[in-house]
C-alpha positions as CSV (number, residue, x, y, z in Angstrom):
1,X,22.1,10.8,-18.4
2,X,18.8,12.8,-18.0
3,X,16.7,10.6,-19.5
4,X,14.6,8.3,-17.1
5,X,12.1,5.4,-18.3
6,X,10.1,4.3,-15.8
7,X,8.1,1.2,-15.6
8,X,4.7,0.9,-13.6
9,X,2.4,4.0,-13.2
10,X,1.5,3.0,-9.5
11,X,1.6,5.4,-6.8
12,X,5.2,4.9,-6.4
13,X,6.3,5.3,-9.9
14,X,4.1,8.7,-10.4
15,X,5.4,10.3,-7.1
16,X,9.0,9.5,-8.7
17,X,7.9,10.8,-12.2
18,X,6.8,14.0,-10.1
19,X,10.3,14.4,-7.9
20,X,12.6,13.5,-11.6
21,X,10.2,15.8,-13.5
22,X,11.0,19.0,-11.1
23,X,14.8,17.9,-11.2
24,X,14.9,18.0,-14.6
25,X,15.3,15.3,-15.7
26,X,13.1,14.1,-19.4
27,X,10.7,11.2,-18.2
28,X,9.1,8.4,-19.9
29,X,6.4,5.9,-18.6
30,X,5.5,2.5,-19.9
31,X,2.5,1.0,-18.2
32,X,0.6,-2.0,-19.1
33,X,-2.7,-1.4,-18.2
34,X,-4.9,1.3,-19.8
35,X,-4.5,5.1,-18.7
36,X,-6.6,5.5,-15.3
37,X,-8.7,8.3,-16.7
38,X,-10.0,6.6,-18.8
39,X,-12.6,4.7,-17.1
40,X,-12.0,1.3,-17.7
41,X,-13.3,-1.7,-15.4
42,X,-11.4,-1.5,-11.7
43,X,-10.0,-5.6,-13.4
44,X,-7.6,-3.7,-15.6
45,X,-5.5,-1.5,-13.0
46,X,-3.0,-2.8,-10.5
47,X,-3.0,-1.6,-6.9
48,X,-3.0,1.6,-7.2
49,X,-6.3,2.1,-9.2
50,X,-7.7,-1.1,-9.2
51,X,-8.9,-1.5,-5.3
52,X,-10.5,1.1,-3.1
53,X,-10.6,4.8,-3.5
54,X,-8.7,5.6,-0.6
55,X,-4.9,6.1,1.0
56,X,-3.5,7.3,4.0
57,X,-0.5,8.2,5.5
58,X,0.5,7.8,9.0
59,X,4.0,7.3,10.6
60,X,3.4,4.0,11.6
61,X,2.3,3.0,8.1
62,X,3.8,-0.3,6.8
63,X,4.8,-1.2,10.0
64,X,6.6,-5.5,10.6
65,X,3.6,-8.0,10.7
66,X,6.0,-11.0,12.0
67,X,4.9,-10.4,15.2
68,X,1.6,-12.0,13.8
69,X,3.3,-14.8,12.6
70,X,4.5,-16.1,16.1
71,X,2.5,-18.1,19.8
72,X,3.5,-16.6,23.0
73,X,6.4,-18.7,23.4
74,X,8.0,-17.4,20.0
75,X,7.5,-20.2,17.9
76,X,5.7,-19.7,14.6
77,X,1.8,-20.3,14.3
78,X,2.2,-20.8,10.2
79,X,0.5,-17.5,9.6
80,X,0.9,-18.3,5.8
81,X,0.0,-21.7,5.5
82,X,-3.3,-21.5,7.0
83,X,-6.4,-20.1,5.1
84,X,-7.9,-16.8,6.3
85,X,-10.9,-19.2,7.3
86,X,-8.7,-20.6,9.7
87,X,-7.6,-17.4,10.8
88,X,-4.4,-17.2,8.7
89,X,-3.7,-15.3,6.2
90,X,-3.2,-18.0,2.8
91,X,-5.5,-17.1,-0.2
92,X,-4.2,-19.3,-2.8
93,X,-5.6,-22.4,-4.3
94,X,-4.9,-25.2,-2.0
95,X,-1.6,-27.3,-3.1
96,X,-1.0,-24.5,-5.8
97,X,2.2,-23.1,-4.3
98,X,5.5,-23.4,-5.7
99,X,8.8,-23.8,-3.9
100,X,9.6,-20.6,-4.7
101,X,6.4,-19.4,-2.5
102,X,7.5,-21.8,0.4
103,X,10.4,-20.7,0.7
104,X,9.2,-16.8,1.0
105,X,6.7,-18.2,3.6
106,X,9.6,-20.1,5.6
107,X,11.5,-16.7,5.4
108,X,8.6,-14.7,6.5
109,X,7.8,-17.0,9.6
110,X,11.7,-17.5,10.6
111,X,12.2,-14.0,11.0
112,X,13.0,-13.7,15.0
113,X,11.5,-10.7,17.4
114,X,14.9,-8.8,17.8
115,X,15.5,-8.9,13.9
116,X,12.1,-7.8,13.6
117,X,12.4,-5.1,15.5
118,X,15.1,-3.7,13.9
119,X,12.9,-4.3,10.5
120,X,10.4,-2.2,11.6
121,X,12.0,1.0,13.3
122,X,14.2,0.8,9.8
123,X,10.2,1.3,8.5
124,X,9.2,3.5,10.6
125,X,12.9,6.2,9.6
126,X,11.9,5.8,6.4
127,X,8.2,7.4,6.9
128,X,9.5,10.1,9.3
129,X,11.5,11.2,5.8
130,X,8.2,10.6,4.1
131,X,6.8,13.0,6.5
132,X,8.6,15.8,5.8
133,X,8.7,15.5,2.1
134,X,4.6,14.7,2.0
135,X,4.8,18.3,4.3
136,X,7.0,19.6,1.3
137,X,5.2,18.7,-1.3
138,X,1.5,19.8,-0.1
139,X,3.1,23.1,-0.1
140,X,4.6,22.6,-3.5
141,X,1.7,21.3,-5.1
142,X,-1.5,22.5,-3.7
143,X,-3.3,21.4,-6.3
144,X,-2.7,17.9,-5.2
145,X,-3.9,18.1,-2.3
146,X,-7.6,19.6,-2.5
147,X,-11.4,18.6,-1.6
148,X,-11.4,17.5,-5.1
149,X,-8.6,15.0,-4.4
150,X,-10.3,14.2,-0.9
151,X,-7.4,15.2,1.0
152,X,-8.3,15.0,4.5
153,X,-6.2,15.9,7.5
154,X,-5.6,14.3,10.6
155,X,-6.9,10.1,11.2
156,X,-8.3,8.2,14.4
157,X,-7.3,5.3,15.7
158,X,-9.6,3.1,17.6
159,X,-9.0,0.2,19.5
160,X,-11.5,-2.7,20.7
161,X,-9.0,-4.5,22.9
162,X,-7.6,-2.6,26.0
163,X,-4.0,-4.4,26.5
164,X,-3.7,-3.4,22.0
165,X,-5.0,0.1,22.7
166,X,-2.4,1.0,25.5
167,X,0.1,-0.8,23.5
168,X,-0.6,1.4,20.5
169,X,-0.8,4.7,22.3
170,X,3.5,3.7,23.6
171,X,4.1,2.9,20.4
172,X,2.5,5.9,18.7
173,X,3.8,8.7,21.4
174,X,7.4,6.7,21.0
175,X,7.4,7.8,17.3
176,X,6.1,11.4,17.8
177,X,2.7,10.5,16.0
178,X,-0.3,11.1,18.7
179,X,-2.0,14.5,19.0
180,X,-4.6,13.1,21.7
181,X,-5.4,10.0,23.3
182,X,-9.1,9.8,23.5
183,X,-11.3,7.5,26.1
184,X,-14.6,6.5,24.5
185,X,-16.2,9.0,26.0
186,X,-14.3,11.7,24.1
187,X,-15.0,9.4,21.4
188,X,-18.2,9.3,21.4
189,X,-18.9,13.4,22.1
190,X,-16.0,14.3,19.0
191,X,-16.9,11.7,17.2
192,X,-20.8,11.0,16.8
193,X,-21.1,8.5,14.0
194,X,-19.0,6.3,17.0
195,X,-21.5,7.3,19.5
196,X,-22.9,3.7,19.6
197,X,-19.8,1.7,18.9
198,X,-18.6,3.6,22.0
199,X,-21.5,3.1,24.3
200,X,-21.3,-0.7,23.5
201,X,-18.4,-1.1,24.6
202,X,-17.5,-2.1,21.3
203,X,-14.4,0.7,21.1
204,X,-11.8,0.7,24.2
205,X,-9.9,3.8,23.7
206,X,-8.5,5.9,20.4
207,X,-5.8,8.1,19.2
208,X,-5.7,10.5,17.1
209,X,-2.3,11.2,15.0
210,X,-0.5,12.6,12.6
211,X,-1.3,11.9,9.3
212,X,-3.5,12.2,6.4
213,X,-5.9,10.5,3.6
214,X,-6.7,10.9,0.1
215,X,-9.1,9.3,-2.5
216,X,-6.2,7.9,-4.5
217,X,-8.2,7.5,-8.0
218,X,-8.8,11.1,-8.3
219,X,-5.3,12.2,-6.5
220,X,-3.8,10.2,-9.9
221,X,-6.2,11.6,-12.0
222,X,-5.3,14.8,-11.2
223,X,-1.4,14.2,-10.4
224,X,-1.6,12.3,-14.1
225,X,-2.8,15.6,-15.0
226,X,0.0,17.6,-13.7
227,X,2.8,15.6,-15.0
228,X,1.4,15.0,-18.4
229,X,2.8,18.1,-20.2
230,X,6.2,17.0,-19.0
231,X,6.2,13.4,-19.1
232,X,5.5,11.2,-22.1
233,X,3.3,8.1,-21.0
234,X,2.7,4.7,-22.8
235,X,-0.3,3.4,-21.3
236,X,-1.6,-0.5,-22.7
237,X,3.0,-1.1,-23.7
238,X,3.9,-3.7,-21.3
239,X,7.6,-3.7,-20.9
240,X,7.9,-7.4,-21.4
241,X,11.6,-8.5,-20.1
242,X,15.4,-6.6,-19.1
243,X,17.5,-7.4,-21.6
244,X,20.7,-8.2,-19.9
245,X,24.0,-7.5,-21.4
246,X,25.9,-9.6,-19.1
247,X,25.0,-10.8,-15.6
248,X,24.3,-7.1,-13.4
249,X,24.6,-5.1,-16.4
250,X,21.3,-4.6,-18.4
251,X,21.7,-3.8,-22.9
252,X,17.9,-2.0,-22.5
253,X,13.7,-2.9,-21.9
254,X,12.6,-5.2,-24.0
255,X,8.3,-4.6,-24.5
256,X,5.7,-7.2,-25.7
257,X,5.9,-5.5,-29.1
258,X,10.1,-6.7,-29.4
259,X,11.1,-3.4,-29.3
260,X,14.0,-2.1,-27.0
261,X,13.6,0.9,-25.0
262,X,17.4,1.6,-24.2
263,X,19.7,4.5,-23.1
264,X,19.6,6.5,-19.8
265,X,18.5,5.2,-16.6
266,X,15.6,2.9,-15.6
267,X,13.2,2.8,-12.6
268,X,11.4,-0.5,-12.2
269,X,8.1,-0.5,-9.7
270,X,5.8,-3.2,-11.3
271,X,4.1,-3.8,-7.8
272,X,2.6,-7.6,-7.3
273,X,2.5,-8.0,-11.0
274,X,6.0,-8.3,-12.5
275,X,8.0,-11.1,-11.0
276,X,8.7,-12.0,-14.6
277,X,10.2,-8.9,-15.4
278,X,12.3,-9.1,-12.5
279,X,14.3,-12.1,-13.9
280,X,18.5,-11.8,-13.4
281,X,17.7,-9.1,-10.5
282,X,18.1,-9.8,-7.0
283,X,15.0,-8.8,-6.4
284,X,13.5,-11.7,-8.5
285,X,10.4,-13.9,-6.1
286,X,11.0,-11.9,-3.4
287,X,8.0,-9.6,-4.1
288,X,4.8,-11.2,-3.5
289,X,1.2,-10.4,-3.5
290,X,-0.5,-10.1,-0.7
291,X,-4.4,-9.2,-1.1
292,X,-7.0,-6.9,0.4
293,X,-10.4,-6.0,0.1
294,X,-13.0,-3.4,-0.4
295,X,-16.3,-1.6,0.1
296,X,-17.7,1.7,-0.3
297,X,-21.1,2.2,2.2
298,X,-23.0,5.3,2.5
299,X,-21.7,7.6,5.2
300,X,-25.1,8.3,6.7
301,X,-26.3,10.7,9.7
302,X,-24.3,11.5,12.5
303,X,-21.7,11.5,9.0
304,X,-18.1,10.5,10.0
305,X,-16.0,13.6,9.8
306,X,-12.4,12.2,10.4
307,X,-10.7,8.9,8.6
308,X,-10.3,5.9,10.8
309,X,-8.1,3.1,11.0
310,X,-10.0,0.4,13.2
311,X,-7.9,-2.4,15.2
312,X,-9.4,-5.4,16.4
313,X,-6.6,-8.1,17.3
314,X,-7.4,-11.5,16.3
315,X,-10.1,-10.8,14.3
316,X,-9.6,-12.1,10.6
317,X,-10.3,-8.1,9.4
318,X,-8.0,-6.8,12.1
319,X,-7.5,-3.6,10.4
320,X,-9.7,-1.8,8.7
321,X,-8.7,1.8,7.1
322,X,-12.2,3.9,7.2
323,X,-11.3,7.0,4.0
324,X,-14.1,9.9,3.8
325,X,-15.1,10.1,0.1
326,X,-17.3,12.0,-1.9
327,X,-19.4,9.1,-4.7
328,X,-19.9,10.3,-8.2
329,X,-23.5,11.5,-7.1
330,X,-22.1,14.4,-4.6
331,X,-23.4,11.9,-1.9
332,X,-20.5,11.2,0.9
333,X,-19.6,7.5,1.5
334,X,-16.8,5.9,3.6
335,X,-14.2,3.7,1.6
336,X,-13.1,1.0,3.5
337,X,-10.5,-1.3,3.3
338,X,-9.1,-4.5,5.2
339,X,-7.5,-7.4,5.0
340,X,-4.6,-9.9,4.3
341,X,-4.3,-12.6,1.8
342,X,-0.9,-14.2,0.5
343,X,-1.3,-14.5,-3.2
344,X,1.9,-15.8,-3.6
345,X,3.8,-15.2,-6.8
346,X,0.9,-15.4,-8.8
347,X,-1.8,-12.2,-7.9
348,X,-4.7,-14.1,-9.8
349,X,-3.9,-17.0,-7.5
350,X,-7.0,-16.8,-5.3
351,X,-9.7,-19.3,-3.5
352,X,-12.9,-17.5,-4.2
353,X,-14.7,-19.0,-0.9
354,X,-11.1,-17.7,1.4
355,X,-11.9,-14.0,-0.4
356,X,-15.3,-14.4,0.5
357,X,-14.0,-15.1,4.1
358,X,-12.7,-11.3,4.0
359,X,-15.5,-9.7,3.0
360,X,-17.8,-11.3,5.3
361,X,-15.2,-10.3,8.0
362,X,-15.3,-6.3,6.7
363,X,-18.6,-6.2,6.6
364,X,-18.6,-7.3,10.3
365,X,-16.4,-4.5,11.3
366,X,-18.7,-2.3,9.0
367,X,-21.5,-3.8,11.3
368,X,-20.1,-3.2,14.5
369,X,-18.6,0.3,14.2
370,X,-21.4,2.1,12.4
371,X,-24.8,0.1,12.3
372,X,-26.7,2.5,10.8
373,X,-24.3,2.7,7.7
374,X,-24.8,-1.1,7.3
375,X,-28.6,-1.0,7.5
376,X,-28.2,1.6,4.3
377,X,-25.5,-0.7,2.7
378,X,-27.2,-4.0,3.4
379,X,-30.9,-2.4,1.4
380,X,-29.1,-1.0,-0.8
381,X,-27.3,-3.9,-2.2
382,X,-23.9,-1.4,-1.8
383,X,-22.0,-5.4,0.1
384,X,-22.7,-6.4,-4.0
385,X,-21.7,-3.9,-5.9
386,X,-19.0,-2.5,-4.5
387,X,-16.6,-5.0,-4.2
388,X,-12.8,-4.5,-4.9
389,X,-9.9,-6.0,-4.1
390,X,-6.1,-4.9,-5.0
391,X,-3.1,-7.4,-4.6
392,X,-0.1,-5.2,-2.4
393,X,3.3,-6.4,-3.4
394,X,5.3,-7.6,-0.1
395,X,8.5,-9.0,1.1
396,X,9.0,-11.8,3.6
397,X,10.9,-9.4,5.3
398,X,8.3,-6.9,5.0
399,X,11.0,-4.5,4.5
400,X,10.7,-2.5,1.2
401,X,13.2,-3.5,-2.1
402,X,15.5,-1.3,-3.5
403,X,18.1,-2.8,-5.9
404,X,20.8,-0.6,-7.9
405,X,21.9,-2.2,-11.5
406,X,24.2,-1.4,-14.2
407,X,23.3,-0.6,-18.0
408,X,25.7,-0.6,-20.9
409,X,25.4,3.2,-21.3
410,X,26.6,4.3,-18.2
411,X,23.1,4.7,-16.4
412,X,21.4,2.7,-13.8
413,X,19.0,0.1,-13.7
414,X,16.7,0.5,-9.9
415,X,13.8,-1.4,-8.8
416,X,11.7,-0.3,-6.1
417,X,8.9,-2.4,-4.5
418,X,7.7,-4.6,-1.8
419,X,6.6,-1.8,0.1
420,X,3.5,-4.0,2.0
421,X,0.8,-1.5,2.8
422,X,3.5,1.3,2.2
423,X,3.9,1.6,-1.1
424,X,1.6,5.8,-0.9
425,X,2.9,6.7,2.4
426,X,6.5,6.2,1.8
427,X,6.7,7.1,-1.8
428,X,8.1,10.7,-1.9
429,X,10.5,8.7,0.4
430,X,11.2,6.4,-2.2
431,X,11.5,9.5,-4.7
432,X,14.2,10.7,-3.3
433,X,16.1,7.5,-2.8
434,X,15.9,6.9,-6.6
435,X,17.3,10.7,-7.5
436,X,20.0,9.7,-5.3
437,X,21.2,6.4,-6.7
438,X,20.7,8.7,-10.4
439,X,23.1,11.1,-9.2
440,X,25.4,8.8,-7.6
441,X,24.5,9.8,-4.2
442,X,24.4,7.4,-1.3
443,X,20.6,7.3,0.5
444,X,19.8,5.3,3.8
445,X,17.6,3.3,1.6
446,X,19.7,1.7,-0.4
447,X,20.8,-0.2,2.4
448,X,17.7,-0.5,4.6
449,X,15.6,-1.7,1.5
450,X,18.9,-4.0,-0.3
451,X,16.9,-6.9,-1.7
452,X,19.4,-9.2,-0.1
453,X,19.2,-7.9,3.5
């Protein structure tokens, strides 16, 4: 039972391929869209390559968003079922959702603050472990982890609201993250492409914590790279259905083609994309998409020297992840990312005006933190032309998913996913949860991330 097929070639999947690779174990990967060196249009990718060139990781990545979802009093405000126009966060057609998708919503608002709670410091154990195994693995794999791959150490967080900021710098000292709590005076001096975001009192307070960022596309390119004399991949083979034996116990993959892919163990991850491969799993519509978008500006004099992630509570891009890139010209530009839009079951499932309603709102945060940058976007025609989105799979729990299955050869079935805006900063985490369920270890995962929890 060394042989692993695993389907999806996200983030997730390629950390595991990486971890099972080095364990040795013989690893295969099926993955419906086209191989991401190869250049084809952003459309044809799934998260992972398909939206922004940029990741981070922070300890208090992923961290429960019901707190969003309720008034003062603790009742719900209908986060879901408002559009993102009317500051909720609903991106599908109007009257297009299923019961299935109400019933995730109903789930999502009805979770209480004590349950919640508990939700997220189970999030935030699992990216201490992520911590220590990202620490690991830059060691292991330096390669990875290069000015060629962007890696950047070290991200700011900045605050417009004082109540949030001092909120943030509790929550943040609680989990061991901060390294310094700034006022935006220290801002301004260590940071001087804040200088004026600072002086207009646009940016209360920051913190800077542990953590780091990469330009994903390249940190696949080259971890694609790396695993591809040990791992044979299938890139354009969509694995189609499970086909199940009995109820639990999976016979093999069925692709699009009709053929089986059987024998050994299997590692599902298919992101926002693969409810329908889900089907018999317990795990089945409880992942969901939930939408962000995308711009890459020029990162102009003073340059920004340090990723950011920018909070500003109650506006409709209330956070806003700021990675230091390099564009294909040499030039350095700032990829930047924001925003949530409930998709639903269906990731295609969008109201073009509501996604519009984003990227107005980025480009105001854009505006606000570093006018220069978009007086050079805004001539450029940069708002245009580099538009992205990628649809993040959630749960309405916005715990992750990890569900263990039987096959009729003895091996194990596992899907992973649901990981909200986790999925990169959590996934060595997640790499060592699946080697454990292979080898018939126990791992706090299993339990934390049980789709039926």
């Amino acid at each position: 039972m060394q042989t692993v097929t695993l389907v999806g070639a996200g983030i997730v999947n390629l950390i595991t391929a990486l971890d099972l690779v080095r364990h040795g174990y013989d690893v295969a990967v099926y993955e419906r869209a086209p191989d991401p060196r190869a250049g084809a249009d952003w459309t044809a990718y799934g998260c992972t390559r398909g939206g922004g060139d940029g990741r981070m990781f922070t300890l208090t990545e992923a961290d429960s968003y019901h707190n969003r979802s309720w008034h003062a009093d603790g009742t719900s405000n209908g986060l879901l079922n408002r559009p993102i126009s009317d500051h909720g966060w609903l991106v599908a057609k109007a009257g297009s959702l299923t019961e299935a998708e109400r019933r995730w919503a109903d789930a999502f608002h009805g979770v209480p603050p004590e349950l919640a709670q508990t939700y997220n410091d189970d999030i935030f154990a699992v990216n201490r472990e992520a911590g220590e195994l990202w620490t690991a693995l830059i060691d292991a794999e330096p390669a990875l982890f290069g000015t060629d791959t962007g890696y950047t150490d070290g991200v700011l967080r900045v605050f417009t609201e004082d109540d949030y900021f001092r909120w943030h710098v509790a929550r943040n000292e609680r989990v061991g993250a901060t390294r310094r709590v700034l006022t935006p005076g220290r801002i301004a001096a260590g940071y001087p492409a804040l200088e004026a975001a600072c002086s207009d009192g646009t940016i209360a307070g920051g913190i800077e914590v542990v953590g780091f960022t990469v330009n994903v596309h390249r940190f696949v390119t080259r971890l694609v790279d790396l695993l591809e004399p040990e791992v044979r991949f299938h890139w354009n083979t969509e694995v189609a259905r499970i086909r199940w034996a009995s109820p639990g116990v999976a016979a093999g993959l069925e692709l699009a083609s009709g053929d089986l892919v059987s024998g050994g163990h299997c590692v599902l991850s298919p992101g926002a994309y693969g409810n329908d491969l889900l089907r018999g799993t317990a795990s089945y519509e409880r992942i969901q998409g939930m939408l962000g978008v995308w711009f890459t500006v020029p990162n102009v004099e003073p340059r920004l020297e340090h990723s950011l992630k920018i909070a500003r509570k109650g506006h409709r891009a209330e956070e806003t992840n700021v990675t230091l890139a390099t564009a294909a010209d040499g030039e350095p530009v700032l990829v930047c990312g924001s925003g949530y839009g409930w998709t639903g079951l269906h990731p295609g499932n969008i109201d073009l005006a509501e996604l519009d309603v984003l990227y107005d709102s980025l480009e105001d945060t854009i505006r606000r933190f570093f006018p220069a940058t978009h007086a050079a976007a805004r001539d450029a025609g940069t708002f245009a032309t580099s538009r992205r989105l990628c649809v993040r799979p959630w749960t309405a729990s916005c715990l992750g998913v990890f569900e263990r299955l039987a096959t009729t050869t003895g091996g194990r079935l596992i899907v992973t996913g649901g990981h909200n805006t986790g999925g990169f900063a959590q996934s060595p985490a997640i790499a060592e949860a699946v080697r454990a369920a292979l080898e018939g270890r126990e791992h706090s995962m299993h339990v934390r991330y049980a789709p039926t929890r």
